[in-house]
N, C-alpha and C positions, 0 to 999 in steps of 0.2 A: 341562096347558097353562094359561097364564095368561089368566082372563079378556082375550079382547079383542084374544089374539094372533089370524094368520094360520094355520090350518090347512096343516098341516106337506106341503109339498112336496117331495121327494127330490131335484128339480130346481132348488130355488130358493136365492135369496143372501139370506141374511136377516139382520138388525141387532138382539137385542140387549143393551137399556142393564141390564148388574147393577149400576150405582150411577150418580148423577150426574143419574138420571129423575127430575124436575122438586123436586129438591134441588142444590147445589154442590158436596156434597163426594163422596165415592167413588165418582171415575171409573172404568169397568170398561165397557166396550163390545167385546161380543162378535160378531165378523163370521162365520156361519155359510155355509161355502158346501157343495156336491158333492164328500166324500172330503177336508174342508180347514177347519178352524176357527180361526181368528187372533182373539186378544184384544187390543185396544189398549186400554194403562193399567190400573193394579192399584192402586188408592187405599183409602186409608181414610178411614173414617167421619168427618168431624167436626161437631162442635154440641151439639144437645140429645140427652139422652138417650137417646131409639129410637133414634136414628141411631146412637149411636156402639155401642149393644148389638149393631146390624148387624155388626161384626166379626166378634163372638164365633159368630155364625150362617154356618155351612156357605154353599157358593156354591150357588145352585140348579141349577147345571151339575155335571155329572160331569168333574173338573180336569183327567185323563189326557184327554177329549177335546180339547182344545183343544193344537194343534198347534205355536203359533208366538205370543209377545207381543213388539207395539213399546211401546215408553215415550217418550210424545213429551214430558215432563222431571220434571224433579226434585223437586216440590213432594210434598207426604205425603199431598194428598188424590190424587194421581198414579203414585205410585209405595210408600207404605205398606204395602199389603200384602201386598207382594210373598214378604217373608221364608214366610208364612202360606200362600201360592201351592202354593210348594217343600214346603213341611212337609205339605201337604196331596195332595202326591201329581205336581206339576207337575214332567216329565220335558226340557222343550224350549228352545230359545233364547228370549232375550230381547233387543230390540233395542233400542240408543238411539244417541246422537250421541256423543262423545267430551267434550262438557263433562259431559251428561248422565253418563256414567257416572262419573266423580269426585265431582258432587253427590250421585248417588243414594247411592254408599257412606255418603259423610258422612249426608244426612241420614236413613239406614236403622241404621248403628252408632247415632246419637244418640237417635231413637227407641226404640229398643233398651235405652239405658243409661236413658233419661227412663221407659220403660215397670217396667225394675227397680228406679230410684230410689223411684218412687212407690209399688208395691206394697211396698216395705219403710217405706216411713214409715206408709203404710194401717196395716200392721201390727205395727208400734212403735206409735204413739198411736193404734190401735183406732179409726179413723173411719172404717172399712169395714164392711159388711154382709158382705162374705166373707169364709169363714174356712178357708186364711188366703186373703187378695188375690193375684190373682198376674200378670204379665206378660202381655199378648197374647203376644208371642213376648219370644226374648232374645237375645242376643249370636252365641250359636251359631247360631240360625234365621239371621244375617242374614251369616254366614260360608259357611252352605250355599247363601244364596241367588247368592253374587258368580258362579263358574264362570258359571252359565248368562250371562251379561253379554257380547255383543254389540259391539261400536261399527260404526258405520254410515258411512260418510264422506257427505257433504252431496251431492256430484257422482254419487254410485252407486246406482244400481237396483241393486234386493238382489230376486233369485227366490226366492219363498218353496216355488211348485210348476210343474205346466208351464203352470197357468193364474194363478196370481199372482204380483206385484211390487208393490216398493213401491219410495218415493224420500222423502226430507225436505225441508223448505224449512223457513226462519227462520222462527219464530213471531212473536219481538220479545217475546216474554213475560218470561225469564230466561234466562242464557247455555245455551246450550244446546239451546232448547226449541224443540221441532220442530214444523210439519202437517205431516199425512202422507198421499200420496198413494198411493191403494192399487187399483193395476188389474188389477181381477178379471170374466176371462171379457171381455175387451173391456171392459169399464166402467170408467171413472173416479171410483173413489169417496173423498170427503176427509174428514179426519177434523181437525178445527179445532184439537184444543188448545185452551192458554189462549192469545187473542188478545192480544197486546199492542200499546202504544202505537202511534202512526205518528210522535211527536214525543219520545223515551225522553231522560233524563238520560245513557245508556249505551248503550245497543242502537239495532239496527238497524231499521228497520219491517218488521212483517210482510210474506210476500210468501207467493204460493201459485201452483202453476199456472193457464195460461190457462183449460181449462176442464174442467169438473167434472159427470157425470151425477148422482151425489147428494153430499148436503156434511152432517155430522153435526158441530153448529158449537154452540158453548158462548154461551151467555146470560147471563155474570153480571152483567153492567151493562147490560140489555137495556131498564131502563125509568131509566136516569139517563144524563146529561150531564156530565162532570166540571168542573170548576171553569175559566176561561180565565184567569185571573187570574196574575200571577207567584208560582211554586210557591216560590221562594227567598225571594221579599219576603214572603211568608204567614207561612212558618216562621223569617223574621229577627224576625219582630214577635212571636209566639208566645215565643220564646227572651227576646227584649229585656225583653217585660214579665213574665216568669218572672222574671228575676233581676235585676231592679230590686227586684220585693216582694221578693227574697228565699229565693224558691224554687228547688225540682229541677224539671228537664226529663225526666219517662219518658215514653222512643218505645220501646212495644211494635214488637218488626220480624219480619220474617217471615226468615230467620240468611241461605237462599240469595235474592239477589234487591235487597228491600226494603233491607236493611242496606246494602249498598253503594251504592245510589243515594240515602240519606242521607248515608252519612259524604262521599260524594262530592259531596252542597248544603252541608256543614258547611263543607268543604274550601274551596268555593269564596264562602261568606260569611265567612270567615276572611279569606283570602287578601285580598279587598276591605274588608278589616273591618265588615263591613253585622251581625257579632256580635262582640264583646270576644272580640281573639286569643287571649286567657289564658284562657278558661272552658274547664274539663277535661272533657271527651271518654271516657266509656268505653265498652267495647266488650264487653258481660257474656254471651260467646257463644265460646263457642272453636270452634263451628261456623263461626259466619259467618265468622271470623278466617280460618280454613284457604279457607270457598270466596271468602274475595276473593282469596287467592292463585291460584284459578283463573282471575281474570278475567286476570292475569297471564300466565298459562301459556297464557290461549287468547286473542288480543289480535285475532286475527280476525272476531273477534265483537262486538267494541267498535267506538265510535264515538270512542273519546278514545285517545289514545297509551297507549304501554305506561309512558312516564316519568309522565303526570300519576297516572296508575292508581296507580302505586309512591306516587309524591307525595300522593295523598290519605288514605293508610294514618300516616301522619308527624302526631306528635303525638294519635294516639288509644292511649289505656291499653288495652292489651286483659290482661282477668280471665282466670284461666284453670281459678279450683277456687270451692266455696262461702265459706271463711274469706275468699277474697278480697271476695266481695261483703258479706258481713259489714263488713270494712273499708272499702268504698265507701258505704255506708248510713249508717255513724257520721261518715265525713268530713263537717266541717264547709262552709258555703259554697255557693255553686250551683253545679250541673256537669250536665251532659247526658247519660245514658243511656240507650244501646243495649241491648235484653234481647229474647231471645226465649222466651216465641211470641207472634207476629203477633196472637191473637187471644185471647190469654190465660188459655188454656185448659191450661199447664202451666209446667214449665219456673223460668229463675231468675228472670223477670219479676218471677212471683209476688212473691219475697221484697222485690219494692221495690215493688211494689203495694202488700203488706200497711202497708209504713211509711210510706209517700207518699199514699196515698189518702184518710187521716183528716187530712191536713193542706191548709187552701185557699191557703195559698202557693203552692203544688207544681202541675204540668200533667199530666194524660195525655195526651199526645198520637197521637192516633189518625191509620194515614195509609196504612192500605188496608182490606180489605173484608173487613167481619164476620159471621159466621154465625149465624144463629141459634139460639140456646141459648149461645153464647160468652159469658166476663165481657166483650167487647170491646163486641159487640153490644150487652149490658145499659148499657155506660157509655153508649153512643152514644142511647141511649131512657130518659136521667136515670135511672138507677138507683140509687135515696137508699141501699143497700147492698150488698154482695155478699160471697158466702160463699167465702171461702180455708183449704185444708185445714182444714175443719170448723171454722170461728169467722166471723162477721160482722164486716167491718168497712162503717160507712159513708162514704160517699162526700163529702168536702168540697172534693177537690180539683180545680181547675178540668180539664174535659175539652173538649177542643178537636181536631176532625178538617178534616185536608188531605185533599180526595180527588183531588185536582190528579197526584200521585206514584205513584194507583194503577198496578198493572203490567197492569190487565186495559183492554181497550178498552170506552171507552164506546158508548151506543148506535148517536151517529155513525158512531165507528170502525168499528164491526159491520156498518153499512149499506153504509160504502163498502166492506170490505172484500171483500163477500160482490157488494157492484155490480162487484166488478174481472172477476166472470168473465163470459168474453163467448161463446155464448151464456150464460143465465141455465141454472142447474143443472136438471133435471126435478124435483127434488125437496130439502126441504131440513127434514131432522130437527133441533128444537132441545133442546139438554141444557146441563148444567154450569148450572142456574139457578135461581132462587123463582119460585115457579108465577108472581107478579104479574110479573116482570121477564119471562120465558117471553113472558108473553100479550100486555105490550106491544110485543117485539121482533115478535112473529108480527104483531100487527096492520099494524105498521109496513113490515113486506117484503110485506106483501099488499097494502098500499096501495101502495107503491111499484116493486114488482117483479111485481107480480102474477103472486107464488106464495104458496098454502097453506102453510105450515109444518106439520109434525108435531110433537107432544110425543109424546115416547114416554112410557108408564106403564115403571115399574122390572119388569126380566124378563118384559117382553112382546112378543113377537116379533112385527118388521117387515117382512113380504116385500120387497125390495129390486126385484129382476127374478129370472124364470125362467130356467135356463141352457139353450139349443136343443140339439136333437139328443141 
C-alpha cells in the first residue's frame, strides 16, 4: 500500500491517480469500486527524464483487474499508452466519443511510427545507451489495441454494471474531448479532462452537469491567467516583424488541436490581410492534415461552418515525407511553419529547429503549454542551447510565446467552471498539474468556495465514500 493511502475497505469507492499526481502528463485514474474497476485515460509520460522512464515501468495495478476504460480524448499524455494497456494483459472496452476515436487512431499509428523512427536512428548514429534502442511499442501493439474502441454518443448513458454509468459532455478542449460523468452507487462523480476555453477560436465552451458529489479536475493553468489581449493581432505582429528581417516563422503545434486553430488565425489574417497574402504556409504533419479533415466530418462540434472549416485548409502546403522537409528548409524567403510536436520533444519539428534556431532572423513561436524537462519549456526559460539528436545547438533565434491560444482553461476559467455546480461538490481532487499551479488553484477554491482540495500523491489511494448495505 502506498504510503498515505486509505486502508483498504471491501465496501469502498476509491480514486486512484497512476499518472497525472501532481505532474501534467500521464493521465491514468483508477476508479476502484465493490466487484468493479474503471480506468479513465491511459497517457503517457512526457518531460523530463523520470518521467518519461515511467513508461517503461509496469502499472502498479494488476491490468486484468480493471474492468472498463473511458478516454475522455486524444492527446498522448491521454490516450498513449494505451497500445502498452493491451500488450500488457488489458482484456475489456474502451470508451470514447466519435471524434475521439479517429484522433486517437491517428495520434497512436504516429506515435508508433515516431517511436520506430527514432530507435532506428538511436541506432544508426549510435547516440543511444541501449543497445540496441527500441520502440515503447509499434505498429502492431497499436492495431491490437483499435477492436477494444468503443464510441459513445454524447446524448447516451452507457451502464457499465447494475451500479455504474457514465454520460459525456463537451469539454471545449479539442474536438472530441469529453468530462465525464460517472454515477456510481448513487454518487455523482466527474472526471474533468482537459478544460477548455469558454471563448475557443473553434469549439464550443465547456459544459458539465448541474451537480457533482466529487469532481477529479485538472490544474494545468491553476496558477496563470492567459493573455486578454487580441490573439490575431499578437501573432500578425510576430509574423510581420519575422519577415521584414527576413526571417522563418517555427510554430511548434501540438498535430490534433493546436494546428488547426492556427491555420484557422492564419486564414483569417490572410483573408484581412493584417499578414502578406502571399507568405507560404506549410503544414509539416501529415497527422494534423488528416485530423483537420475531421473537423469536417464532425462539424457538430464547431463553432464556424463546415465551408469556412474547408476554406481555411486553401493555400496551406501540406508535407507529406522527410525529403519534403528537406526541400522546405533549403527554400529560400520567409514562410510559416507548422511542425509537430507541441513541445518539442520529437518529431519533424526538430529538423527545422536544428536549422532555424542558430539563426536570430528566424522566431520560435511558442503558443501552448510546456512541460518540464521539454526543449519547448527550455526555450521559454532562455535557454543559450539545446541538444537535438546528440549535438548542441545554440539558441539565437528570437522566441516568442502566445499563451492567449492555449487549449487549456486558465485559472479564471477553472474557477468558474468548477462555480457552475450548484450545490458546491463534497469534495474536489486536484490532478493534471505542477505542484506550484496544484497549490495555487487549491488556495484559490478554498478562499472562494470554501472547499479543501485534495492532491492526490501518484498510486495513492483515495477513499471516495463507503458503499451501504
Amino acid at each position: 500500500m502506498h504510503p498515505g493511502s486509505t486502508p483498504f475497505d471491501d465496501k469502498g469507492v476509491y480514486l486512484q491517480s497512476l499518472g497525472a499526481a501532481e505532474t501534467v502528463t500521464g493521465s491514468k485514474h483508477l476508479l476502484r469500486t465493490p466487484g468493479f474497476n474503471l480506468l479513465v485515460d491511459c497517457g503517457l509520460f512526457q518531460g523530463i527524464k523520470y518521467l518519461r522512464e515511467k513508461n517503461w515501468e509496469p502499472l502498479p495495478v494488476d491490468v486484468a483487474s480493471i474492468d472498463a476504460m473511458i478516454l475522455t480524448h486524444a492527446h498522448l499524455d491521454h490516450c498513449g499508452y494505451i497500445p502498452l494497456l493491451i500488450k500488457n494483459g488489458y482484456k475489456g472496452k474502451i470508451f470514447m466519443s466519435k471524434p475521439t476515436r479517429d484522433l486517437t487512431e491517428l495520434i497512436l499509428r504516429d506515435s508508433a511510427k515516431l517511436q520506430e523512427e527514432d530507435a532506428w536512428k538511436a541506432n544508426k548514429h549510435r547516440y543511444t545507451r541501449h543497445s540496441p534502442a527500441k520502440p515503447l511499442y509499434d505498429t502492431l501493439d497499436v492495431e491490437a489495441a483499435l477492436p477494444h474502441f468503443v464510441i459513445i454518443g454524447m446524448d447516451e448513458a452507457c451502464k457499465l454494471s447494475d451500479n455504474i454509468w457514465f454520460k459525456f459532455y463537451s469539454a471545449g478542449h479539442i474536438q472530441g474531448a469529453c468530462t465525464v460523468e460517472v454515477n456510481c452507487y448513487g454518487k455523482t462523480i466527474i472526471f474533468s479532462g482537459d478544460i477548455g476555453r469558454y471563448h475557443s477560436e473553434l469549439l464550443h465552451p465547456p459544459s458539465h452537469p448541474a451537480t457533482a458529489d466529487f469532481v477529479i479536475m485538472e490544474s494545468t493553468y491553476g496558477d496563470r491567467l492567459h493573455e486578454k489581449g487580441d490573439v490575431a493581432d499578437e501573432l500578425a505582429l510576430v509574423i510581420n516583424n519575422t519577415i521584414t528581417a527576413g526571417g522563418n516563422i517555427l510554430i511548434p503545434c501540438f498535430a490534433v488541436g493546436r494546428a488547426q486553430e492556427v491555420i484557422h488565425l492564419l486564414y483569417r489574417l490572410k483573408a484581412k490581410r493584417a499578414i502578406p497574402p502571399i507568405v507560404p504556409v506549410y503544414l509539416d504533419s501529415p497527422m494534423a492534415a488528416s485530423a483537420g479533415k475531421s473537423l469536417l466530418k464532425y462539424p457538430e462540434w464547431l463553432t464556424v461552418s463546415q465551408k469556412e472549416c474547408a476554406q481555411m485548409f486553401n493555400g496551406i502546403t501540406i508535407n507529406q515525407d522527410y525529403d519534403g522537409t528537406e526541400k522546405i528548409i533549403r527554400q529560400k524567403g520567409s514562410k510559416i511553419i507548422l511542425a509537430a510536436s507541441g513541445m518539442l520533444t520529437g518529431g519533424r519539428v526538430l529538423e527545422y529547429l536544428k536549422h532555424y534556431v542558430t539563426d536570430s532572423k528566424n522566431t520560435i513561436l511558442i503558443m501552448g503549454f510546456q512541460a518540464g524537462g521539454t526543449r519547448g519549456r527550455a526555450l521559454l526559460n532562455g535557454a543559450y542551447e539545446l541538444k537535438i539528436h546528440g549535438q548542441y545547438y545554440p539558441v539565437r533565434a528570437n522566441v516568442k510565446e502566445i499563451g492567449g491560444l492555449s487549449a487549456h482553461a486558465d485559472q479564471h476559467e477553472l474557477l468558474t467552471w468548477l462555480k457552475e455546480f450548484a450545490p458546491e461538490p463534497k469534495r474536489v481532487y486536484l490532478v493534471h498539474g505542477e505542484p506550484s499551479a496544484m497549490d495555487a488553484l487549491r488556495v484559490k477554491i478554498k478562499d472562494e468556495l470554501n472547499i479543501e482540495p485534495v492532491i492526490p500523491k501518484e498510486d495513492q489511494r483515495q477513499l471516495l465514500f463507503s458503499v451501504k448495505g
